[in-house]
C-alpha positions as a Markdown table, in Angstrom:
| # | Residue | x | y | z |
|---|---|---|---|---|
| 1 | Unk | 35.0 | -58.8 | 96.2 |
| 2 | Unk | 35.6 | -56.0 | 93.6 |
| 3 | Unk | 33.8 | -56.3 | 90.4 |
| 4 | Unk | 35.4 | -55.4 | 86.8 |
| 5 | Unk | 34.1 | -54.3 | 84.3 |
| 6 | Unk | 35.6 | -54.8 | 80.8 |
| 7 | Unk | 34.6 | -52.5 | 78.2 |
| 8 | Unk | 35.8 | -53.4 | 74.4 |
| 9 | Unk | 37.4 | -50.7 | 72.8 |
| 10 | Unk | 37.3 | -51.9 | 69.2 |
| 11 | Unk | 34.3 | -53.0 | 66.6 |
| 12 | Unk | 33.7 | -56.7 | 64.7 |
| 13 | Unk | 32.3 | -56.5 | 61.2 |
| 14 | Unk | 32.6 | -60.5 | 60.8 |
| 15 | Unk | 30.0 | -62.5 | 59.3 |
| 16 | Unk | 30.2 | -66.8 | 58.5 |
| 17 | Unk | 27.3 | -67.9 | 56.2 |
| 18 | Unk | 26.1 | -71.5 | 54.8 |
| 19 | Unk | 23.7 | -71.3 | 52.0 |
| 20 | Unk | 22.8 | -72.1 | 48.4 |
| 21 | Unk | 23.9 | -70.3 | 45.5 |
| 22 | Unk | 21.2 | -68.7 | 43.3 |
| 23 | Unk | 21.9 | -68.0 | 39.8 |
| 24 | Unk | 25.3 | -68.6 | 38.3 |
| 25 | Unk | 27.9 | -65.8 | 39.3 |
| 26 | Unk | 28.8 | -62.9 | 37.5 |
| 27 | Unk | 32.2 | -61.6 | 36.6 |
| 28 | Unk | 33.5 | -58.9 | 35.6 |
| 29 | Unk | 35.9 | -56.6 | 36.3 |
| 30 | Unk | 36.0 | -53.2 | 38.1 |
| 31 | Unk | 37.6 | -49.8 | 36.6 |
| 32 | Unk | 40.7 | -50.8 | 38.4 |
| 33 | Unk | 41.1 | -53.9 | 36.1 |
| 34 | Unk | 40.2 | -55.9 | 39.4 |
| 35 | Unk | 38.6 | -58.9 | 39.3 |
| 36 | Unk | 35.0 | -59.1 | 40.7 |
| 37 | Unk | 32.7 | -61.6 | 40.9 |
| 38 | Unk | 28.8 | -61.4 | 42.0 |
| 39 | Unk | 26.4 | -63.8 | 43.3 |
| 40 | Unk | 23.3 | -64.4 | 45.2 |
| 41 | Unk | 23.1 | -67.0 | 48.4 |
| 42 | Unk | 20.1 | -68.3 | 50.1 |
| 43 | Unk | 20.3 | -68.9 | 53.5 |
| 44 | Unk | 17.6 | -69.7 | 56.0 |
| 45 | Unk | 16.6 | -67.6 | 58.5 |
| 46 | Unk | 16.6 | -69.0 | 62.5 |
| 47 | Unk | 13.7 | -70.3 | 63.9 |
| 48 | Unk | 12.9 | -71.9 | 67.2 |
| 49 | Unk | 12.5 | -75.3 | 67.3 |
| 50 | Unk | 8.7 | -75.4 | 68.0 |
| 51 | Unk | 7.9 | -73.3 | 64.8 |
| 52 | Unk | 10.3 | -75.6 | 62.5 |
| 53 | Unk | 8.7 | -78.3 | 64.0 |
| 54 | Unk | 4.9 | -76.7 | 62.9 |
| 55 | Unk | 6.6 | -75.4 | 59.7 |
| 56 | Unk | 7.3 | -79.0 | 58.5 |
| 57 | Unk | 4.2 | -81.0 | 59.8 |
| 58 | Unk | 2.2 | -78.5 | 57.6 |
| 59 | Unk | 4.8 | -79.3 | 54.8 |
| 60 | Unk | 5.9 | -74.9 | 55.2 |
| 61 | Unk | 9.5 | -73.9 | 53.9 |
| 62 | Unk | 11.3 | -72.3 | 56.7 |
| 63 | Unk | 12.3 | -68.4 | 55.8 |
| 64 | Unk | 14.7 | -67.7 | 53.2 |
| 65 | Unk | 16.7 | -64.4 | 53.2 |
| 66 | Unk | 18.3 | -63.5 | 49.5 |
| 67 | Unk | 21.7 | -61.8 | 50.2 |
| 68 | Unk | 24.5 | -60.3 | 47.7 |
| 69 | Unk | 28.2 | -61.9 | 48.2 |
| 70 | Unk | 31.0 | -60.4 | 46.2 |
| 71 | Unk | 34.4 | -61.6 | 45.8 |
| 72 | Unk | 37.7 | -59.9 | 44.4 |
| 73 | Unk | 40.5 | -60.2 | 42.5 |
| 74 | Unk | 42.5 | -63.6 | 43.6 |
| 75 | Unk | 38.9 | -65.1 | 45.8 |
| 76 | Unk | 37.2 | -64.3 | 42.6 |
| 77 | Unk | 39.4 | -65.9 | 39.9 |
| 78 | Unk | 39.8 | -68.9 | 41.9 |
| 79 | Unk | 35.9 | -69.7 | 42.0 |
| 80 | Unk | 35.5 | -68.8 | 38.6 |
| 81 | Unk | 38.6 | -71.6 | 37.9 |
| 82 | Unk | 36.1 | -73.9 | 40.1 |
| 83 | Unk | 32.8 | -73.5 | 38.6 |
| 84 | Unk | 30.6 | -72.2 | 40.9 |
| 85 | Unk | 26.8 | -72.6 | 39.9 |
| 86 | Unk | 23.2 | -72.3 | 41.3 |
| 87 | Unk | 22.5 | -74.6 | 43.7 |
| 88 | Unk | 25.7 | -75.2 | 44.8 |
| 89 | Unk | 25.9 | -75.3 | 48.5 |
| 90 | Unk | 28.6 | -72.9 | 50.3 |
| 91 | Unk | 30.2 | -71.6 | 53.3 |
| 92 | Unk | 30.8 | -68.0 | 53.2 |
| 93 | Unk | 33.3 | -65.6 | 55.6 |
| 94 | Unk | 33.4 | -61.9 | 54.8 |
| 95 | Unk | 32.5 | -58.6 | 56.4 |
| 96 | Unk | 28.9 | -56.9 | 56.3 |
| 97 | Unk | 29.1 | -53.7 | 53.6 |
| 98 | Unk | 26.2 | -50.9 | 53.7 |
| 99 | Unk | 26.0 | -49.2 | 50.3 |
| 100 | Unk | 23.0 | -46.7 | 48.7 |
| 101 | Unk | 21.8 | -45.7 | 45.4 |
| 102 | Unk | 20.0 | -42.3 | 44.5 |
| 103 | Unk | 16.8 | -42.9 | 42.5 |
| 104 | Unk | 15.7 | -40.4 | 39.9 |
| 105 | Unk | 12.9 | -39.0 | 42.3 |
| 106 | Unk | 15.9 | -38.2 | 45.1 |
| 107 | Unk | 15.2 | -41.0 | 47.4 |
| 108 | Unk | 18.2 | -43.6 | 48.3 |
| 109 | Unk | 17.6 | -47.3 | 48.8 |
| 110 | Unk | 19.9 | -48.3 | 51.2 |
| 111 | Unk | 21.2 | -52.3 | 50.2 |
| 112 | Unk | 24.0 | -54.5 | 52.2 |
| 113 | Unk | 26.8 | -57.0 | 50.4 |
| 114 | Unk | 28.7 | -59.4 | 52.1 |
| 115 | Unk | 32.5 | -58.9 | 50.9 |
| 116 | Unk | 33.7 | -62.6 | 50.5 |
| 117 | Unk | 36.8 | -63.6 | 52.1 |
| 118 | Unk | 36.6 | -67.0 | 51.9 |
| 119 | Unk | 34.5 | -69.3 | 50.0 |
| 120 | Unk | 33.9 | -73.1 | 50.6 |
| 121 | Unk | 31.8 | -75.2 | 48.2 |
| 122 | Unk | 30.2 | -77.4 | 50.4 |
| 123 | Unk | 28.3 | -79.5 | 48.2 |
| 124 | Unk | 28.2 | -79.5 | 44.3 |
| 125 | Unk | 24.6 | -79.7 | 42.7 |
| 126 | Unk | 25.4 | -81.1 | 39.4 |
| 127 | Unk | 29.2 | -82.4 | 39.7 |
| 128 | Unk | 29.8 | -85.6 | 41.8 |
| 129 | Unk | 30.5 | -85.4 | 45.2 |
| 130 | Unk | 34.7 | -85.0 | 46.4 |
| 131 | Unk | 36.1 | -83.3 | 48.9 |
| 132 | Unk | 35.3 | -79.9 | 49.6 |
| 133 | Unk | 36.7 | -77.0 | 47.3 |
| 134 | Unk | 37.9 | -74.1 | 49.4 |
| 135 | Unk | 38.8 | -71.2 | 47.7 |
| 136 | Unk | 40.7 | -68.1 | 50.0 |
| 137 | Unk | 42.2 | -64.8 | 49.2 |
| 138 | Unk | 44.9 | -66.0 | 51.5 |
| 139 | Unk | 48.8 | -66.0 | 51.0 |
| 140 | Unk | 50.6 | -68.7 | 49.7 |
| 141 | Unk | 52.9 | -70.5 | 52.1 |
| 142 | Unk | 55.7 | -68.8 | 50.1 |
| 143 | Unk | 54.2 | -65.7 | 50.5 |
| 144 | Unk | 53.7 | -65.8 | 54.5 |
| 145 | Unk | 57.4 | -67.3 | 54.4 |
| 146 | Unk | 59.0 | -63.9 | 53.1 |
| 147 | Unk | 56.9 | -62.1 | 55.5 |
| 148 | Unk | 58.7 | -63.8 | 58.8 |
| 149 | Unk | 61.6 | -61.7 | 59.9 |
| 150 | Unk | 65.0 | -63.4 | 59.2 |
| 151 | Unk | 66.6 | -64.8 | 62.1 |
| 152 | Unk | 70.0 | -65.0 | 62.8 |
């Protein structure tokens, strides 16, 4: 029996996130006139069960990772329109960006953002509790419709 080997020939930069908004976003809007929109997420970081289970009998948060989202132009208008706010609780799809600043003294710090591409608000902290609001940079059912070739 011959064995095969499959070797990928592309890369993933994909990431899916459920956490807790921090502070309220910020918008504004970048030299291109694009619309941006910043906020922080808390998520928790995995543990095995046995340390979870130690964690809570001595009454111990589990860990929390901080982690800059960002949003753009349509994604970022439409969660302003749905009032996002701390606490809310969120689902986050994106892609994993690697940026660095130069400090006075000629050293970088080196920072990661996760682009947004979707955003789902999960639960509302202070709004009572309907359905889901999901909010994606996605095109309209109009828009995909022009995009199919015409048939004859």
């Amino acid at each position: 029996m011959k064995e095969e080997i499959h070797i990928m020939s592309f890369s993933l930069n994909m990431v899916i996130l459920r956490g807790y908004v921090g502070a309220d976003p910020k918008a504004r809007k970048a030299s291109t006139g694009m619309e941006m929109l910043d906020f922080r997420l808390a998520v928790s970081r995995p543990i095995n069960a046995e340390t979870r289970s130690a964690n809570r009998a001595a009454n111990v948060q589990d860990p929390t990772d901080w982690l800059n989202v960002r949003c753009f132009d349509k994604l970022a208008t439409g969660i302003m329109q749905a009032g996002l706010a701390k606490g809310d609780l969120v689902g986050i799809e994106g892609s994993i960006r690697a940026d660095s600043t130069k400090n006075v003294d000629g050293t970088y710090n080196n920072y990661f953002t996760i682009n947004a591409s979707k955003v789902d608000i999960i639960i509302r902290k202070n709004v009572p509790q309907d359905d889901a609001v999901v909010v994606e940079d996605a095109p309209s059912a109009d828009e995909l419709e022009s995009m199919l070739p015409v048939t004859a």
